[in-house]
N, C-alpha and C positions, 0 to 999 in steps of 0.2 A: 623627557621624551614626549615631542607631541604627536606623534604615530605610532599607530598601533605594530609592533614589531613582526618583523616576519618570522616565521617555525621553518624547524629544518626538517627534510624528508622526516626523521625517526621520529619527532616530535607528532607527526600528522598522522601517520603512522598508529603511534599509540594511542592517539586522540580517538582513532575514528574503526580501535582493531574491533571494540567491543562490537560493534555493527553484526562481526563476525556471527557471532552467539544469539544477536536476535534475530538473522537470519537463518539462522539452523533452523528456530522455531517457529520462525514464518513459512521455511521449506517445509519443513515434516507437516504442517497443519496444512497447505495449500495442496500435496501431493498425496494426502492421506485419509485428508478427512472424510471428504464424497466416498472413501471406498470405507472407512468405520462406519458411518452413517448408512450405507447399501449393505455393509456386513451385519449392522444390528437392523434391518429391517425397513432402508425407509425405501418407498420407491422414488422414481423419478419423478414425480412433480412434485417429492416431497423437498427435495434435494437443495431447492434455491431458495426456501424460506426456515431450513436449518441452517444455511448460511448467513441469513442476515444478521445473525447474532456478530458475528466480524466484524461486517461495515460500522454497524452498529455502534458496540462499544467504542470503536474508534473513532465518531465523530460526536464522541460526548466524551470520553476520557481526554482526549491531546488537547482542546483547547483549557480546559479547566486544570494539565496538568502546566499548558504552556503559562496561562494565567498565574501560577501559582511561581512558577519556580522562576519566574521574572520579578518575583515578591520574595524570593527567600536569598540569605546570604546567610552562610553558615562558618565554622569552621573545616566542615567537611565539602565544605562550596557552595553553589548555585546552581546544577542539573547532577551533579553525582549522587545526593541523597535519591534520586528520582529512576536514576540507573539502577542502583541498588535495590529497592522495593520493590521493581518492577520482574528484576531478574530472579530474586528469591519466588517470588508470586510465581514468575513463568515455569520457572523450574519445578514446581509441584506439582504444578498442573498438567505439562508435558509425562511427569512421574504418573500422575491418577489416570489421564482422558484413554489411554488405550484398553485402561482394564475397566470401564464404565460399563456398567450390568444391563442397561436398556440406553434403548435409542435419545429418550427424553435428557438421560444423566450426562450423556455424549455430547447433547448440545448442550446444555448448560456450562461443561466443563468448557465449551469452545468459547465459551462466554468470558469465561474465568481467564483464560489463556491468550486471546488477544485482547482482553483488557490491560491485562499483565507487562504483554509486550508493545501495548503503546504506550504504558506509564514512562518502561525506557525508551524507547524509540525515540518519542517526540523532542526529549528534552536534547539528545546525540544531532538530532536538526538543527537545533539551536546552538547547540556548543557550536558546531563550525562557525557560525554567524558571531559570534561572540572572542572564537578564539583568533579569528583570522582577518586579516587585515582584507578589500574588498576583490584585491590582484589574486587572491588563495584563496578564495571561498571555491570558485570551481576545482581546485586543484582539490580540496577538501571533500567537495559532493564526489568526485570524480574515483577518491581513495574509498568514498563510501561503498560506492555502485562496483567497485574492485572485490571489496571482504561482501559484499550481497553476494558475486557473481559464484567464488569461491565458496562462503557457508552454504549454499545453494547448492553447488553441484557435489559436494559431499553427503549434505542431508537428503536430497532428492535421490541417491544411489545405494544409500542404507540399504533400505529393505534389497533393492537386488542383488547386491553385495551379499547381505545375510543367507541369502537364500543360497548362492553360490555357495558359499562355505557350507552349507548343510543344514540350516537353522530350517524349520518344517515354517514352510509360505503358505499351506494351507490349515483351514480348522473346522470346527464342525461348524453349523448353523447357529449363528450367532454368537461367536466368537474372534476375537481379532487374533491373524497369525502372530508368531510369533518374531517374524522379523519385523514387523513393525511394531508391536509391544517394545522391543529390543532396541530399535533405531527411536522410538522416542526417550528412551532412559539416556542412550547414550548422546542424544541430543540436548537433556539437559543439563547434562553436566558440562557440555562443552558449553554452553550459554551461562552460566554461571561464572565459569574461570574465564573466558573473553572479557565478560561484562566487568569484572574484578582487577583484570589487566588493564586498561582502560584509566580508572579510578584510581588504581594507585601509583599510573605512569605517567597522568596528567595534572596540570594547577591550573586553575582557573581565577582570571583577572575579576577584581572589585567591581561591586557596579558602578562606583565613583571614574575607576580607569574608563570602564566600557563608555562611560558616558561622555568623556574629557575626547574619548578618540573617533566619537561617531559622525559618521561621513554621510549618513542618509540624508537626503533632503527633510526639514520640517513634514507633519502629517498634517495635511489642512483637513479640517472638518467638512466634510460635504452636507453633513445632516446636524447644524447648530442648537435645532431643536427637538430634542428628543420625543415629547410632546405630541411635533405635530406626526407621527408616525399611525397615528390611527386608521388614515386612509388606506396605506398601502398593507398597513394592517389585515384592516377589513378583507381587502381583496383577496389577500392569501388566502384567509379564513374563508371566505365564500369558495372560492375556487376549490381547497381542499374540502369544503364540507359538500358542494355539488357533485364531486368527484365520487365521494362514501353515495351519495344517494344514487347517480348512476350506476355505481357498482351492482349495489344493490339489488336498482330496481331490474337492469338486466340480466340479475343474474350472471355477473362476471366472475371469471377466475379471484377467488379469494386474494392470494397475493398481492392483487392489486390494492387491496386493502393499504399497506405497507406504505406506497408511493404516494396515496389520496390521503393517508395518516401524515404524514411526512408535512408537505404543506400547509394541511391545516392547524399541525403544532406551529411553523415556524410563526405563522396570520396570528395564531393566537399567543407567542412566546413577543413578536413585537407589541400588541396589545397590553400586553401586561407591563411591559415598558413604557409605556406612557402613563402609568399610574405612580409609577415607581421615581422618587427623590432620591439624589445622592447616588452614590457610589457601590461598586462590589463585585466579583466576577460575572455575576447575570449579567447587569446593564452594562460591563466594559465589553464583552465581550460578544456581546448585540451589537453598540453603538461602533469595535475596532471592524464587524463582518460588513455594515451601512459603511463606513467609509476607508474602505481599501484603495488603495493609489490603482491609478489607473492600470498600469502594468498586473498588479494582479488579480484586474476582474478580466481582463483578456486570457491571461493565463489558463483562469477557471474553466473555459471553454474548450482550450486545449486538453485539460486534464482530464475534464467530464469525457472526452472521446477517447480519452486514451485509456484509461481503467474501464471504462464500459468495457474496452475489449480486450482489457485484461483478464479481466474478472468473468468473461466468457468463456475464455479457454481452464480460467481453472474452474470453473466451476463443472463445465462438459468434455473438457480434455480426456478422463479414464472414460466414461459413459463411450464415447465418441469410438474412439481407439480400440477398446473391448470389442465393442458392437459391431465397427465397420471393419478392422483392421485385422481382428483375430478372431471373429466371428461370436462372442458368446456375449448372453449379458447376465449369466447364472451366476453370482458370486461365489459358490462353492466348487465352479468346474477348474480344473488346471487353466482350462484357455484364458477365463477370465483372470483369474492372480497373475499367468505370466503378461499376460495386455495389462494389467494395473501396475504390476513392476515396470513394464515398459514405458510405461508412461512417466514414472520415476524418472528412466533413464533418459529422455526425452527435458525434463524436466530440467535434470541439472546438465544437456546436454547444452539451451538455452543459456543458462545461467553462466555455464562455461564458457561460450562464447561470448555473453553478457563483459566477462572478467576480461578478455581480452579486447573486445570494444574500448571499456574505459582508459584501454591503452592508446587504442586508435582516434578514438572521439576526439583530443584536446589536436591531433595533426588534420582531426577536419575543419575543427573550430577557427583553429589558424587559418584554413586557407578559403573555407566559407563561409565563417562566421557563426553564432549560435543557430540563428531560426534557419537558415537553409542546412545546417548539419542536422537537426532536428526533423525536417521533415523528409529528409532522407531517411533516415533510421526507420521513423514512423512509417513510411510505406513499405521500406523493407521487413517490418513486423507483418504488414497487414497483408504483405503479397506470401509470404510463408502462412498464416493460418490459412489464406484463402488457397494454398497449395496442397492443403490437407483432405480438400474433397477430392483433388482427382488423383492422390497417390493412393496406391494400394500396399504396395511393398512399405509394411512397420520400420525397417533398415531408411529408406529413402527421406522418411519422416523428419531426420535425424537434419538433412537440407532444408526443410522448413521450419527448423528451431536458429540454422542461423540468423535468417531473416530479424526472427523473435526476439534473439540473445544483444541485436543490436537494439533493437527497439526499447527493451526491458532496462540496457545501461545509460540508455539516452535518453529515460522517461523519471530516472533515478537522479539523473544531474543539471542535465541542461535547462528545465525550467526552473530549476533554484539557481543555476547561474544568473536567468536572466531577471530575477525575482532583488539576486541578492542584495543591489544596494538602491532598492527600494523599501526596505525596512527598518524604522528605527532602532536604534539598540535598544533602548530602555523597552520595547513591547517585541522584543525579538522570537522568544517563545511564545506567547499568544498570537501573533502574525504566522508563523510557522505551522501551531495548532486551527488555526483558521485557513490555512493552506491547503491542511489535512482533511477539510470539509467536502474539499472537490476532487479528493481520492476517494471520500466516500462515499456522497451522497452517486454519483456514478456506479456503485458495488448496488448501492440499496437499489436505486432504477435497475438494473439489470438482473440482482436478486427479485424485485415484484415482476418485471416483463419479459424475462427469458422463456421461463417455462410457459408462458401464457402465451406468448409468440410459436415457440414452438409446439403447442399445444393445438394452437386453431390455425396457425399457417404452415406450417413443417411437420405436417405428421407424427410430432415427436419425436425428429429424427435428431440425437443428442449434436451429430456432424454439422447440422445447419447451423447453430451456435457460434462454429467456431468462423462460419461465412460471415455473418452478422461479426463478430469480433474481427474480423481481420478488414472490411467495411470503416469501421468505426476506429481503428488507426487509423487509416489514413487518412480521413477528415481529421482528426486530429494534428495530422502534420500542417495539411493544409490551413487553419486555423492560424496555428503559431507565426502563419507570416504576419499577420495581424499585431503581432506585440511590438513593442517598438522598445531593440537591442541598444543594451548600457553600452557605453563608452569603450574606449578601446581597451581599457587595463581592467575593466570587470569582465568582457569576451574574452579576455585573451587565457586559456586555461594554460595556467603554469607546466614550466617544462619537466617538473619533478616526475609528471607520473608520464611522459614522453620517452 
């Protein structure tokens, strides 16, 4: 067989159910955490630099997890040991973060818990790439952004749900209710047995097979000398250390710290690479981010707009909605728990439509192609957040998650479509993991420049957040016309999920 074989629906299916379970734990912690964090005490401009801990983790764990498990062959495989570790880790941590005794223990466990869930995550990126031949990779992102849209609108409904049945939504000062204590126990168990279905309903191909059927083009070296890297080096490192001094010397919003940090590690992370002979996950995976095929440093631009405004509306979604929609922002009043439930509802009302997109997405793909399907969705996200400043009716809201729910399943697929046979196999997971850089480094900017935007130009009004987020989609879409679309059988997403 010199082609890598096709899979049948159930095959893809089981490949891609686990997604299921670490989208539960990406719901409960994206819909939850800003109100554990305002329940134990933090206020609003604490809110964006206890979230960096997220971004964070994840652009230091995925590439060192994709690095790795591009290097392992096991009996038990090549990314399932990595599913497994990840999901045991998620799952304890989902068990501790709600009963966390102070604000400080809360974010550390947030630490713990999206580390956890990018250990699995990154490596379920890769399987598709690995298990699929280049005509089903979208068909695959496609089934992924399906079990996102569904673990989403389940875990994002917990807590309301709870509350309906009777479980007490509210608690004393400083204490998390009980239906979310409740909804993340039972979140992690459902991430545990997804992640385990998965592993034991999938096989994964040799790296001798993957390698005998890879269809990528060669990776030319753009940067043959490691060496000379000291210039651009420098530069970073000036640039981020001039930034700490400005900060400083004006007296800026601390957070910005985070963003002038950011830089001058990278200035000083390529420096240290030009000292450095031979080989090893540091210098591979410096020298794979320096020469990425072109297709995916366009992409990067796309993403950077598109999580900016993701990562705005979770991060000021409850604030937002409390404050302007239900009037309160006292975490112990009824108004507020029912506005933070609601937001819940909102959340996986998104995510619902998200599930149903992935149905529609591959009948626009067909008749527009990726990049103009793409930047349709993306406006349609960024025209529902920015629909959020002049509705008042919380019910009507519900019209501005559709917008969202397309955007959200077309931010989950269609740039790994157009990505997918841009990547060699043998560095499938580290290109993947380096993909994941410009999901985050977009969270970190908006984690150091939200609040300080909304600080000195928006009053601290949490609603302007979500203007700037829905802004910053649709540059996003626009963007993407920039990328220049695969061939017709890597656009073309299979009819299975049609």
């Amino acid at each position: 067989m010199n082609q890598k074989p096709q899979l049948t629906f159930w095959q893809i299916w089981n490949m891609c159910f686990g997604f299921l379970g670490i989208q539960f734990g990406f719901a409960l912690q994206n819909a939850n955490v800003s109100r554990i964090f305002q329940t134990l005490g933090a206020s609003m401009d604490d809110i964006p630099v206890l979230w960096i801990a997220a971004p964070l983790t994840g652009l230091i764990v995925q590439p060192i997890v994709g690095y790795l498990s591009d290097r392992t062959w096991t009996g038990f495989g090549r990314r399932r040991p990595y599913f497994l570790i990840g999901a045991v880790l998620a799952t304890l941590a989902l068990f501790a973060m709600p009963n966390s005794p102070s604000l400080w223990i809360a974010a550390g466990m947030l630490w713990v818990l999206d580390a956890s869930l990018n250990i699995s995550m990154e490596p379920f990126r890769a399987l598709v790439g690995d298990q699929l031949p280049v005509r089903q990779r979208p068909t695959g992102y496609a089934m992924q952004s399906f079990f996102i849209g569904v673990g989403s609108v389940v875990a994002s409904l917990l807590p309301f749900l709870l509350a309906h049945w009777g479980v007490a939504n509210t608690a004393g000062p400083g204490e998390v209710p009980d239906t979310v204590r409740y909804a993340f126990y039972f979140g992690g168990v459902v991430l545990l047995v997804a992640v385990l279905w998965t592993i034991l309903r999938t096989r994964e191909y040799t790296p001798q097979q993957l390698q005998a059927w890879d269809q990528a083009p060669p990776l030319v070296p753009r940067h043959s000398d490691p060496g000379a890297a000291w210039r651009p080096a420098l530069a970073w490192l000036a640039v981020g250390v001039a930034a700490i001094v400005l900060i400083a010397g004006f007296d800026l919003d601390k957070q910005l710290y985070i963003l002038a940090g950011l830089i001058a590690f990278y200035g000083a992370a390529l420096l240290v690479r030009t000292r450095i002979k031979g080989g090893g996950a540091f210098t591979s995976i410096l020298d794979d981010l320096r020469d990425m095929p072109t297709a995916m440093r366009r992409l990067a631009v796309v993403q950077f707009f598109s999580w900016f405004g993701l990562f705005a509306m979770w991060l000021f979604a409850t604030a937002a909605v409390t404050s302007v929609h239900f009037g309160s922002s006292d975490t112990t009043s009824v108004l507020y728990n029912e506005g933070a439930n609601w937001v819940g509802v909102l959340f996986a009302a998104y995510n619902g439509f998200a599930a149903l997109a992935a149905v529609v997405i591959p009948w626009m793909v067909r008749h527009w192609g990726l990049r103009v399907s793409h930047l349709l969705n993306c406006s349609l996200g960024g025209l529902g957040l920015l629909s959020m400043l002049v509705i008042r009716d919380p019910i009507w809201l519900l019209a501005s998650m559709l917008g969202v729910g397309f955007a959200w399943a077309s931010i989950l697929s269609l740039p790994y479509a157009l990505l997918s046979d841009s990547v060699p196999a043998a560095k499938m997971g580290v290109f993947m993991g380096i993909f994941n850089f410009f999901i985050v480094i977009p969270q970190l900017v908006a984690a150091s420049l939200l609040g300080f935007l909304l600080k000195t130009f928006f009053g601290n009004e949490p609603i302007q957040a979500l203007m700037i987020g829905g802004v910053s989609l649709i540059v996003a879409g626009l963007c993407v016309l920039r990328v220049r679309e695969p061939g017709v059988d890597a656009a073309r997403v299979g009819g299975e999920m049609a």
